[in-house]
C-alpha positions in Angstrom: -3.3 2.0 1.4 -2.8 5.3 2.9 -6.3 5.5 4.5 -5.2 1.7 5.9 -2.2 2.8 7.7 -3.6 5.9 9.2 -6.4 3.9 10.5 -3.8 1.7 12.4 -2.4 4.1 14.7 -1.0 7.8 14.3 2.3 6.3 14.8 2.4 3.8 11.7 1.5 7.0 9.9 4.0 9.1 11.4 6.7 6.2 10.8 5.8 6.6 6.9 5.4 10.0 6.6 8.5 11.3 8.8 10.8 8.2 8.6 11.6 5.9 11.3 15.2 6.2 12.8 16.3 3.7 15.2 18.4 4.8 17.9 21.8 4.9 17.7 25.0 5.4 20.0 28.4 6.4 19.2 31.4 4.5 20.7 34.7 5.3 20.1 33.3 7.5 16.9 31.6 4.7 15.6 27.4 4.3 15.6 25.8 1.1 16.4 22.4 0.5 17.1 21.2 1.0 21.0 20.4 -1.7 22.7 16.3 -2.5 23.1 16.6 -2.0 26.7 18.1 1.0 26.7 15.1 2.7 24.2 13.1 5.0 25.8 9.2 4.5 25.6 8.9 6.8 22.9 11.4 5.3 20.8 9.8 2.0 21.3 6.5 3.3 20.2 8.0 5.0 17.2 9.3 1.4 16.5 6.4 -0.3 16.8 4.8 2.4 14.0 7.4 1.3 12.1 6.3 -2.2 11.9 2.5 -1.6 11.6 2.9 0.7 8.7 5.5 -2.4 6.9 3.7 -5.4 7.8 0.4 -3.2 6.0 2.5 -2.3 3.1 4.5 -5.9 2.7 0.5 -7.3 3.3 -1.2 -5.2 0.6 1.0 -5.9 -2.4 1.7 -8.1 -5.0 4.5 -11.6 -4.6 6.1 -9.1 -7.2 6.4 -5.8 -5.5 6.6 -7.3 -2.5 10.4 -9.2 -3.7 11.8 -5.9 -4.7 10.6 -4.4 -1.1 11.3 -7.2 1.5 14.4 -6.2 2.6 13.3 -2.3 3.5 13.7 -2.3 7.4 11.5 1.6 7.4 7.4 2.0 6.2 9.0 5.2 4.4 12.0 2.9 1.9 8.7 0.2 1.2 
């Protein structure tokens, strides 16, 4: 699997290895994700890493595994 995902892209393998963050924004002391159109192009490739490296992982496992993973939203929780 690991060899899979690094074959995809650096960034699917960075989003696993370093953990995807999505962007946040504090208003009024209280974080909430930024909007999509206000991600800057590195974010949005950092997000789409992100969704390589889990639609690999959720791919390569068993109807098992894959019902105690489903609802990870990074590569690095799956």
């Amino acid at each position: 699997m690991i060899f899979f995902i690094k074959t995809l892209d650096g960034r699917a393998w960075r989003a696993l290895v370093a953990s995807y963050k999505p962007p946040m924004i504090t208003v009024d002391g209280v974080s909430a994700p930024k909007p999509k159109v206000d991600w800057t192009d590195a974010k949005e490739q950092a997000s789409v890493g992100n969704v390589r490296a889990l639609n690999a992982i959720f791919n390569g496992v068993d109807l098992n595994v894959f019902k105690l993973i489903n609802s990870c939203s990074t590569a690095k929780e799956a």
